[in-house]
C-alpha positions as CSV (number, residue, x, y, z in Angstrom):
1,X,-23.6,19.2,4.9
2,X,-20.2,17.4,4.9
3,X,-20.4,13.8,3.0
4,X,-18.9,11.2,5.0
5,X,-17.0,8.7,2.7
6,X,-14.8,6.1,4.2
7,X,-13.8,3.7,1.3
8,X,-11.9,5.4,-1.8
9,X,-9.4,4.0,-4.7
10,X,-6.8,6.6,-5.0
11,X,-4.3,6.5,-7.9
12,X,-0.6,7.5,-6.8
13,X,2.2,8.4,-8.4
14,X,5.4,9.4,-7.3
15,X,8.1,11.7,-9.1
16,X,9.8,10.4,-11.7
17,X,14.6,12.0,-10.9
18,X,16.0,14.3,-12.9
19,X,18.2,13.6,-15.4
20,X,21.9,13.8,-15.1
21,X,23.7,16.3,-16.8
22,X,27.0,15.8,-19.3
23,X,28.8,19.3,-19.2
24,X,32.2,20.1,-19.7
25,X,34.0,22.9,-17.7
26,X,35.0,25.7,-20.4
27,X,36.6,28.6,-19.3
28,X,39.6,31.3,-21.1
29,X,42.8,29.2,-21.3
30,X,41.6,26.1,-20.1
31,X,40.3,23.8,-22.8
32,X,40.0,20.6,-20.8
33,X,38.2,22.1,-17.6
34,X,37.0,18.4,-17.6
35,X,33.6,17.2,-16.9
36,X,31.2,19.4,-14.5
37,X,27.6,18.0,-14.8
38,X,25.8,17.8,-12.0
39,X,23.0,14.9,-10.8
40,X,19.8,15.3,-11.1
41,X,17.1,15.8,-7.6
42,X,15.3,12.4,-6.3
43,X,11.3,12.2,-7.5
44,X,9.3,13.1,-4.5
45,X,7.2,10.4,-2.7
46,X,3.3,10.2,-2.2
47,X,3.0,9.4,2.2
48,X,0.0,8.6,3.8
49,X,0.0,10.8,7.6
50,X,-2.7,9.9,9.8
51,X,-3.9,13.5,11.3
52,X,-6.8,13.2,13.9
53,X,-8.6,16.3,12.6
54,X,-9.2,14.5,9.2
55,X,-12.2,12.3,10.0
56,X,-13.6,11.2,6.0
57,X,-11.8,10.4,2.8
58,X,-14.2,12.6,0.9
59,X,-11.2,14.6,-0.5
60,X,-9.7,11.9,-2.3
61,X,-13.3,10.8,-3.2
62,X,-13.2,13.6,-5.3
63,X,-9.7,14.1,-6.5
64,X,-8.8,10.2,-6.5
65,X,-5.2,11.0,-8.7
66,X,-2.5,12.1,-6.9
67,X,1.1,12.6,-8.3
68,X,4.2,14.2,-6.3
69,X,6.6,16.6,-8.4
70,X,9.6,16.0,-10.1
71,X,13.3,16.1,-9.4
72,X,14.9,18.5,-11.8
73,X,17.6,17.7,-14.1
74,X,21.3,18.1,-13.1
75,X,23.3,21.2,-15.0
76,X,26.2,22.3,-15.6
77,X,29.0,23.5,-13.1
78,X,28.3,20.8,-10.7
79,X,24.9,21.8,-10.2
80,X,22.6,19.1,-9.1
81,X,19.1,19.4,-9.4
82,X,16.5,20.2,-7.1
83,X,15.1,17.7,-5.3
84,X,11.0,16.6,-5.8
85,X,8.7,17.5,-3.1
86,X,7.1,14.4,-1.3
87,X,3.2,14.6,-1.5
88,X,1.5,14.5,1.9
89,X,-1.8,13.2,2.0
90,X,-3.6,13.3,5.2
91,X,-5.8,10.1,6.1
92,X,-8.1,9.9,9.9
93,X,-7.1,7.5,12.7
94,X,-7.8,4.1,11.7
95,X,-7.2,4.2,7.7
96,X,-6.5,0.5,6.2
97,X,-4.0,0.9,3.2
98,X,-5.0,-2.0,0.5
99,X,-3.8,-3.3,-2.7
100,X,-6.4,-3.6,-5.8
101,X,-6.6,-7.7,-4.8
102,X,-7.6,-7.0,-1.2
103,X,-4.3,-7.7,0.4
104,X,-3.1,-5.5,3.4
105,X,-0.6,-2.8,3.1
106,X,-0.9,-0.8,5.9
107,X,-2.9,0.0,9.2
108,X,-2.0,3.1,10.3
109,X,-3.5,4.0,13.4
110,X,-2.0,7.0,16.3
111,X,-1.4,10.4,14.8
112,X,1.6,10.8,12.9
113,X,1.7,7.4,11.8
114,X,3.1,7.2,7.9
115,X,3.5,5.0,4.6
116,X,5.1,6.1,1.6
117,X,2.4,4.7,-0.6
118,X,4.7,5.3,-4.1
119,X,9.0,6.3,-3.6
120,X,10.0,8.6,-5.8
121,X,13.2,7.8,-8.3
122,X,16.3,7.9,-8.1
123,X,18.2,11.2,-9.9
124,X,20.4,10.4,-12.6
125,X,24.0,11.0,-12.2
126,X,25.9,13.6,-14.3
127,X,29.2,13.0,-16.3
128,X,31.3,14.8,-13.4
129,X,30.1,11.6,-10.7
130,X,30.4,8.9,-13.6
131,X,34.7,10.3,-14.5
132,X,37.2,7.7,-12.6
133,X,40.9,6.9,-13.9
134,X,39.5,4.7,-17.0
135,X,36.7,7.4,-18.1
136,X,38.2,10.6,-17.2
137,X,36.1,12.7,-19.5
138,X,32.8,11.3,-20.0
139,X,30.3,12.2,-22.4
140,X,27.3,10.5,-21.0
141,X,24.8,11.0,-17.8
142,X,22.3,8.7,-16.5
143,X,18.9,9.2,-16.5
144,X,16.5,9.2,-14.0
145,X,14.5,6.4,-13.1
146,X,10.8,7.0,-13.3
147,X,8.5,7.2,-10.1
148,X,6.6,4.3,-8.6
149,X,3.1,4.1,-9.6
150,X,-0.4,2.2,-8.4
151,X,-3.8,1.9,-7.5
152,X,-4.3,1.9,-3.9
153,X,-7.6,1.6,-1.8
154,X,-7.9,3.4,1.6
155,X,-10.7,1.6,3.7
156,X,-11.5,3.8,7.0
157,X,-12.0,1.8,10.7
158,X,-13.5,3.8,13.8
159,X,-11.1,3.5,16.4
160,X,-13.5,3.3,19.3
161,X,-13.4,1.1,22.3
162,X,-17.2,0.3,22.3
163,X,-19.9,0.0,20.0
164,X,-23.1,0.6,19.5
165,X,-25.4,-2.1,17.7
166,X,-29.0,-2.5,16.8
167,X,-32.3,-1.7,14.9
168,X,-32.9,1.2,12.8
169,X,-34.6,4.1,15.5
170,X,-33.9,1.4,18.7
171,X,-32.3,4.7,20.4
172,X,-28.7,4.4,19.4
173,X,-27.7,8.1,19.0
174,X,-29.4,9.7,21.7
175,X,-27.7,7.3,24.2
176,X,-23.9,8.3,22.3
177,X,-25.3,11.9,22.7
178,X,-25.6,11.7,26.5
179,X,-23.0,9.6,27.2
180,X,-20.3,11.9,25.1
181,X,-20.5,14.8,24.2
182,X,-21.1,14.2,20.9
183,X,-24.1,15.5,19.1
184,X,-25.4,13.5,16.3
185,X,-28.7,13.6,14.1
186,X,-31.5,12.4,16.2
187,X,-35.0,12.0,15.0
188,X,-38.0,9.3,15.2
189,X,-37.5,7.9,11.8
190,X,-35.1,4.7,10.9
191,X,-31.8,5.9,8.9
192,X,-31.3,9.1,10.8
193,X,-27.6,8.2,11.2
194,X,-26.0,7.9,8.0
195,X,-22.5,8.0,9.6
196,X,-20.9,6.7,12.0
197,X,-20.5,8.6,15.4
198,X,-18.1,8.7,17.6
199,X,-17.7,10.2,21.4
200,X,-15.5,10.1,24.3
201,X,-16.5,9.4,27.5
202,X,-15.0,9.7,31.1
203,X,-15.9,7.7,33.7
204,X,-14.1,8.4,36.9
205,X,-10.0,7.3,35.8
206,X,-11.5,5.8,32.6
207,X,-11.4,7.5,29.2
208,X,-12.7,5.1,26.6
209,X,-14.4,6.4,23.0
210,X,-17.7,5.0,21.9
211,X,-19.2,4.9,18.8
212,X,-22.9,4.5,17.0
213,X,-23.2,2.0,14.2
214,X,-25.8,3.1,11.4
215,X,-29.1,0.7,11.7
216,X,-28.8,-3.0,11.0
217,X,-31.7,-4.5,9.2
218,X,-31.7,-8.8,8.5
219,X,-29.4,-9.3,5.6
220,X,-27.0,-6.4,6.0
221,X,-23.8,-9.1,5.7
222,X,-24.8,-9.3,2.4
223,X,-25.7,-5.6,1.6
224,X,-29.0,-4.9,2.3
225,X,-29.5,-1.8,4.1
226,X,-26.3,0.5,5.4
227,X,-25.1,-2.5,7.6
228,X,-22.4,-3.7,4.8
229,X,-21.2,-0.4,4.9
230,X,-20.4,0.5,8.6
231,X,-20.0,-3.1,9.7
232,X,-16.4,-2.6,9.8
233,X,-16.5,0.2,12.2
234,X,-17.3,-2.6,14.6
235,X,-14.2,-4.3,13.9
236,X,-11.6,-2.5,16.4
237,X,-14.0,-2.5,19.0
238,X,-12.9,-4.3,22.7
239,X,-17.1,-4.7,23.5
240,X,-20.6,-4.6,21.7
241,X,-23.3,-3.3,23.0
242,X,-26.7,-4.0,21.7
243,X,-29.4,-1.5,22.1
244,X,-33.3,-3.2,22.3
245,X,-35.9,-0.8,21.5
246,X,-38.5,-1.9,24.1
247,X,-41.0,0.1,23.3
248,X,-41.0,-0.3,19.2
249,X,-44.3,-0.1,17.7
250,X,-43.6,-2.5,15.1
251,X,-46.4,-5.6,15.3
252,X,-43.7,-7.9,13.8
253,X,-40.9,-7.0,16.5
254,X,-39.8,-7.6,19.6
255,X,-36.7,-6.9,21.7
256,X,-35.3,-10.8,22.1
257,X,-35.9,-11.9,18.0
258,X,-33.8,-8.2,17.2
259,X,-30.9,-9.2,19.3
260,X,-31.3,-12.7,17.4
261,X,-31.1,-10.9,13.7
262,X,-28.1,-8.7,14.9
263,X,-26.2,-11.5,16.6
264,X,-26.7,-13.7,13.2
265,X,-25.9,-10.5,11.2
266,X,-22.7,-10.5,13.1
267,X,-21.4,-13.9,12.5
268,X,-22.4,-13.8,9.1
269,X,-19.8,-11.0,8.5
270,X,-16.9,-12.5,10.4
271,X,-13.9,-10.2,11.3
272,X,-13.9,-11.7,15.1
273,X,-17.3,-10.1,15.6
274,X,-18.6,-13.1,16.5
275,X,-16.6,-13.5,19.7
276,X,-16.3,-9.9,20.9
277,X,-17.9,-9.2,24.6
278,X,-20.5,-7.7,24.6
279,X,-23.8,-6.9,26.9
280,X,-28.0,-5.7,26.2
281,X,-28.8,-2.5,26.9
282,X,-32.8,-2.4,27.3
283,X,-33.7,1.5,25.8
284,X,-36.7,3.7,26.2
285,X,-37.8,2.3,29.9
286,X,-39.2,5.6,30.8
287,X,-42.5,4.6,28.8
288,X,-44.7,2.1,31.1
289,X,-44.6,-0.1,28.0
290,X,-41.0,-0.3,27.8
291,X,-40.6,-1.0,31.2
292,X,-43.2,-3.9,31.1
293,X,-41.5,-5.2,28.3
294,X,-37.9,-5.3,30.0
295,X,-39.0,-6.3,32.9
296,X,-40.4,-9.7,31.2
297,X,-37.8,-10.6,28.8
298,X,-34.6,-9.6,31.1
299,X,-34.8,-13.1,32.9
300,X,-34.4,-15.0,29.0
301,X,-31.2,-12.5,28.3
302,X,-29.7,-13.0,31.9
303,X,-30.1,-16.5,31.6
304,X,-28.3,-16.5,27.9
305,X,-25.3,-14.9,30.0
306,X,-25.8,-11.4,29.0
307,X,-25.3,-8.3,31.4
308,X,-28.2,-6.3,31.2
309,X,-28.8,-2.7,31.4
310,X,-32.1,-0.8,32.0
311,X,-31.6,3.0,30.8
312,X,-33.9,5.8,29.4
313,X,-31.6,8.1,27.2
314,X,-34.6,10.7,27.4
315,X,-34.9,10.4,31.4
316,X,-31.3,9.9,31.9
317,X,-31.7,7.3,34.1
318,X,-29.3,3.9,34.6
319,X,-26.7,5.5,32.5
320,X,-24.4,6.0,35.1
321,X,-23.9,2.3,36.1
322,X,-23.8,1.5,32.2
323,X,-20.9,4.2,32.3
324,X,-18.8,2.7,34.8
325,X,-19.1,-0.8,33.7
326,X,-18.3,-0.3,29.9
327,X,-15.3,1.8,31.5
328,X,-14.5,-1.2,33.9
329,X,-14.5,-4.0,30.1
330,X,-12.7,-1.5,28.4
331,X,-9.9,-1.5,31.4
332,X,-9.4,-4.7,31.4
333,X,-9.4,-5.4,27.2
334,X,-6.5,-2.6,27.0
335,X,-4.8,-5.0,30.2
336,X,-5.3,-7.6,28.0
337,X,-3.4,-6.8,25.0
338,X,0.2,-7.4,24.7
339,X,2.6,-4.5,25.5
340,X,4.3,-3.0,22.4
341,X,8.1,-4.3,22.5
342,X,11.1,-1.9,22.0
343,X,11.8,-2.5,17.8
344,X,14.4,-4.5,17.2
345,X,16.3,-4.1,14.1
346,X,17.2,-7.2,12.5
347,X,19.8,-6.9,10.1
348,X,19.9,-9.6,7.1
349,X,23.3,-9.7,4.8
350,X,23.0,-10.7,1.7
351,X,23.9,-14.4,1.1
352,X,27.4,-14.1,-0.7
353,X,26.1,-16.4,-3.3
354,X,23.1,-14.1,-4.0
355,X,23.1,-12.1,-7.4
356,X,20.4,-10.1,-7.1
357,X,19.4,-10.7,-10.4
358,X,17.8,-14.2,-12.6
359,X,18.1,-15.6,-15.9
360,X,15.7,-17.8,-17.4
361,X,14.7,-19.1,-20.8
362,X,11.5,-17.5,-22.6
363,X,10.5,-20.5,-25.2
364,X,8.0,-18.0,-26.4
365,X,9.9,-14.8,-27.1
366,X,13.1,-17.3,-27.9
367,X,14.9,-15.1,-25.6
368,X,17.2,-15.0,-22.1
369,X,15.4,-12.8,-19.9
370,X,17.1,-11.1,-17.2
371,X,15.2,-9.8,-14.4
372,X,16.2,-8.2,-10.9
373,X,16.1,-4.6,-9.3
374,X,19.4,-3.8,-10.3
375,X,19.7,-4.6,-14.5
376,X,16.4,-3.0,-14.6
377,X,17.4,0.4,-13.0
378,X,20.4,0.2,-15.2
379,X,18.5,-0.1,-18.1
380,X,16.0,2.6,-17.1
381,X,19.2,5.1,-16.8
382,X,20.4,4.6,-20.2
383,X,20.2,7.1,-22.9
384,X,20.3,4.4,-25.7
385,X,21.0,7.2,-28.3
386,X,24.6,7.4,-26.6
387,X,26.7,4.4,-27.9
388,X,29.1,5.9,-25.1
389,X,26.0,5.4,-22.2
390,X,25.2,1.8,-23.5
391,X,29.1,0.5,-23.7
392,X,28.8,2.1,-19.7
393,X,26.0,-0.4,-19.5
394,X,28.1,-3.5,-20.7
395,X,30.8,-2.7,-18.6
396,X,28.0,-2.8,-15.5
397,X,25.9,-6.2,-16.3
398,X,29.5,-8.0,-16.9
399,X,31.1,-6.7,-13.8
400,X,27.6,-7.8,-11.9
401,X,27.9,-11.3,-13.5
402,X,25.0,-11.3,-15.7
403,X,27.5,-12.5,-18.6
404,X,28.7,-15.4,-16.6
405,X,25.2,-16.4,-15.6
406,X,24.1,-16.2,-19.5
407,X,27.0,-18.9,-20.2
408,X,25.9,-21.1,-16.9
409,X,22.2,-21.3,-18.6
410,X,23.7,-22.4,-21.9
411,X,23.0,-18.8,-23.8
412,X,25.2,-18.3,-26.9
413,X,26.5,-16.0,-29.5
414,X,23.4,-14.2,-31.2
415,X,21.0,-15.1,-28.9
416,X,18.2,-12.9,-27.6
417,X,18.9,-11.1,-24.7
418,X,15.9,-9.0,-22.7
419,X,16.2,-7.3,-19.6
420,X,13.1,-5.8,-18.0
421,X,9.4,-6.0,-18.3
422,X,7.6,-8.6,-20.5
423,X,5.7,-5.0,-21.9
424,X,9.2,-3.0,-21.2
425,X,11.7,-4.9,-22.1
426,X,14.7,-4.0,-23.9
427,X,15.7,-6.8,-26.2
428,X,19.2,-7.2,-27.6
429,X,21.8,-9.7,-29.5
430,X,24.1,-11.0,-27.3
431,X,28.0,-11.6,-28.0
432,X,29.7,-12.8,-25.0
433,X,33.2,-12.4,-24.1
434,X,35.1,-11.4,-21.2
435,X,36.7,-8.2,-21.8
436,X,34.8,-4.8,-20.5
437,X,32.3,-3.6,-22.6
438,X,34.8,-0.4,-23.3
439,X,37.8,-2.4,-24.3
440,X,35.2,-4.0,-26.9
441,X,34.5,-0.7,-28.4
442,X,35.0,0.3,-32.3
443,X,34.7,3.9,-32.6
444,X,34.3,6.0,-29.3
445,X,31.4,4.8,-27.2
446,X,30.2,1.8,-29.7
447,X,29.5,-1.9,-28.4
448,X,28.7,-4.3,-31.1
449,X,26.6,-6.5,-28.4
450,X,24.0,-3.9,-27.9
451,X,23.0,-3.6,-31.5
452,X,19.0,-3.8,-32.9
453,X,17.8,-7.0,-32.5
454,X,17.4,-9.5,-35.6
455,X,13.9,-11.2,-35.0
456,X,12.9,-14.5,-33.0
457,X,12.8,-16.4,-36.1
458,X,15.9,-15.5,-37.9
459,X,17.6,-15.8,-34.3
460,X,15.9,-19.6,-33.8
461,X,17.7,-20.3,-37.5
462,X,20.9,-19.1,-37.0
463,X,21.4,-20.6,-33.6
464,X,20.1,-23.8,-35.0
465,X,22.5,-23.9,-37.6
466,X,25.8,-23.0,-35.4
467,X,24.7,-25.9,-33.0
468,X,24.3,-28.0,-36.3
469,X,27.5,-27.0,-37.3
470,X,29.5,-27.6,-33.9
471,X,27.5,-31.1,-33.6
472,X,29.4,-31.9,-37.3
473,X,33.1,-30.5,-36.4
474,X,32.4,-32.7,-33.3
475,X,32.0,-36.0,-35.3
476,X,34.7,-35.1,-37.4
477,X,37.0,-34.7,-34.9
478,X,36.7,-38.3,-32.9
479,X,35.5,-40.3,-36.1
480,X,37.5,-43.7,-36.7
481,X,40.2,-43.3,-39.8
């Protein structure tokens, strides 16, 4: 028997790019063929499809990590690499995309509907895209940048128009079953359902989907029972309809006091529940009990301002009426609801005093940390065992301003410079000046200001010192003679 699971924490991650590649062209009687090496292929992204033949998350219940391929490095002969595959992962209609705190990601509901739930990273350029009329023979590739990763939860709402509420056994599933189409477990003990079902109906022009909520019991807002669990099958509902057992055989029960526990159930849970249409349906009337019993107590419901419904699911009779009218709510819900406009695209430039990038003060590290999307990619790209790659990424963070903005803060020679993560950080003694990083260069590739880092002590001394010593030369220079 298929396991119906629709709540799951899936772990994603996307493709890390492929690696540049620094080549040079060799061939007979050509020794500078110049650089050839190709980029490396793009990670490939983890997307969420909704597909209507998918109706549980029981396979990522199972396998809950799921990781898209790799780009492949770039080679030589302007060869880029092979792209990553994306990772599809097929979800039902009606699959909530959430982040580990709760917060909404995505709700994708109508077949086809995607989210790329991780992007895959960017290749890494070879030596043959990094040559221009200053670096004409480079010998240095980027990296690729590493795949998004994360821990998302996929919570699954029935998309129905109408819903089904009540007791344990009150007669729930055989009404969806000859209503729809739809056959689900019936029996004449509580719990049969375990799952939600879910049928279509068609009454006359009217094509609306109806769906059976596993038994409420009192206290199923707060867990008790398999209420908690199903409640929010209820949620994209346009009507409730709550089904009385008239004919129950419990001393301690009675039609009016169940729709009392279900309707308190209800609010307790929240979601809009509380203010949803809805209207009784009085079950089992066939049996001279049952009818007694509705007969006596629909007077109290009509007067609450409930429409009420006498039906037998086992005689088939007043289902036809029920039918029409549920048809006739649900018509005039879907009139309700805005009409999706045409999407606009808005397009928002980037404010020409926007850097794309901060720097702020760490008291505790005693460093300048740099943080924004760009520094941190650049960083990610850069083989630090090439002195050539790192004096590439000097030239880059002074050309984007970073330099500048380390002077604005009050940053000074031998300071403590991190860009990236607090946990990934790479940490570096800073030696401003305004020339490109290559013009700064000793031997080939070198650049003195990306050399290990002293430590935050012997940093805190030294700068200490200098300012000590330029506080001195300053009180020298304007003293009285």
């Amino acid at each position: 028997m298929t396991t119906f699971v629709d709540r799951v924490e899936l772990h994603v991650a996307a493709g890390n790019g492929g690696h540049g590649c620094a080549s040079v062209h060799r061939e007979k009687f050509k020794p500078l063929g110049g650089p050839d090496g190709g980029n490396g292929g793009r990670g490939g992204d983890v997307v969420l499809v909704v597909d209507q033949s998918v109706t549980t998350l029981l396979d990522y219940h199972h396998s809950p990590h799921r990781k898209a391929t790799n780009g492949k490095p770039g080679e030589g002969g302007n060869r880029s690499g092979k792209d990553g595959q994306d990772l599809v992962l097929p979800v039902p209609d009606g699959t909530v995309v959430l982040d580990k705190q709760g917060n909404v990601l995505a709700d994708l509901v109508g077949q086809g509907t995607t989210y790329v739930a991780a992007e895959g990273g960017r290749g890494g350029l070879g030596n043959a895209a990094l040559s221009s009329a200053r670096r004409k023979a480079p010998g240095f590739a980027l990296l690729g940048v590493p795949g998004a990763t994360g821990d998302i939860v996929l919570e699954l709402k029935t998309v129905a128009d109408v819903a089904l509420v009540g007791f344990p056994s009150a007669g729930k599933s055989s009404l969806i079953s000859v209503l729809s189409a739809a056959k689900p477990k019936i029996a004449d003990y509580p719990f049969t359902t375990l799952v939600p079902n879910l049928g279509v109906v068609t009454a006359g022009s009217t094509v609306y989907t109806i769906a059976d909520v596993p038994g409420l019991i009192p206290g199923a807002s707060q867990g008790k029972g398999l209420g908690l669990e199903f409640l929010r099958h209820v949620e994209r509902c346009s009507v409730l309809v709550h089904v009385l057992d008239t004919a129950t055989l419990e001393s301690d029960r009675d039609p009016v006091s169940d729709l009392d526990v279900i309707e308190e159930e209800l609010k307790q849970y929240g979601g809009g529940l509380e203010n949803r249409p809805r209207l009784v349906v009085l079950n089992k009337v066939d049996i001279p009990d049952g009818k007694d019993l509705a007969d006596m107590i629909r007077p109290d419901l009509e007067a609450r301002g409930y429409k009420v419904f006498e039906v037998s699911a086992v005689a088939r009779t007043g289902l036809k009426e029920l039918s029409y009218f549920l048809a006739e709510v649900v018509a005039k819900a879907r009139a309700r609801k805005p009409k999706q406009e045409a999407t606009r695209i808005v397009i928002r430039p980037k404010a020409v005093d926007e850097t794309g990038f901060t720097v702020t003060f760490d008291e505790a590290e005693d460093v300048y940390r740099v943080r924004g999307e760009k520094p941190e990619r650049w960083v990610r790209q850069t083989d630090f065992n090439n002195d050539e790659a790192v004096g590439y990424l000097a030239d880059r963070l002074n050309r984007l301003g970073v330099e500048d903005e380390l002077l604005k803060v009050g940053a000074r020679a031998g300071d403590g410079v991190a860009i990236g993560s607090d946990e990934n950080a790479v940490v570096f003694d800073w030696e401003p000046s305004m020339m490109a990083g290559a013009e700064m260069l000793g031997r080939r590739g070198e650049d003195h200001r990306m050399e290990a880092p002293r430590p935050a002590a012997q940093r805190r001394k030294e700068r200490d010192a200098r300012r000590g010593d330029s506080a001195q030369d300053e009180y020298d220079e304007f003293r009285p003679f």
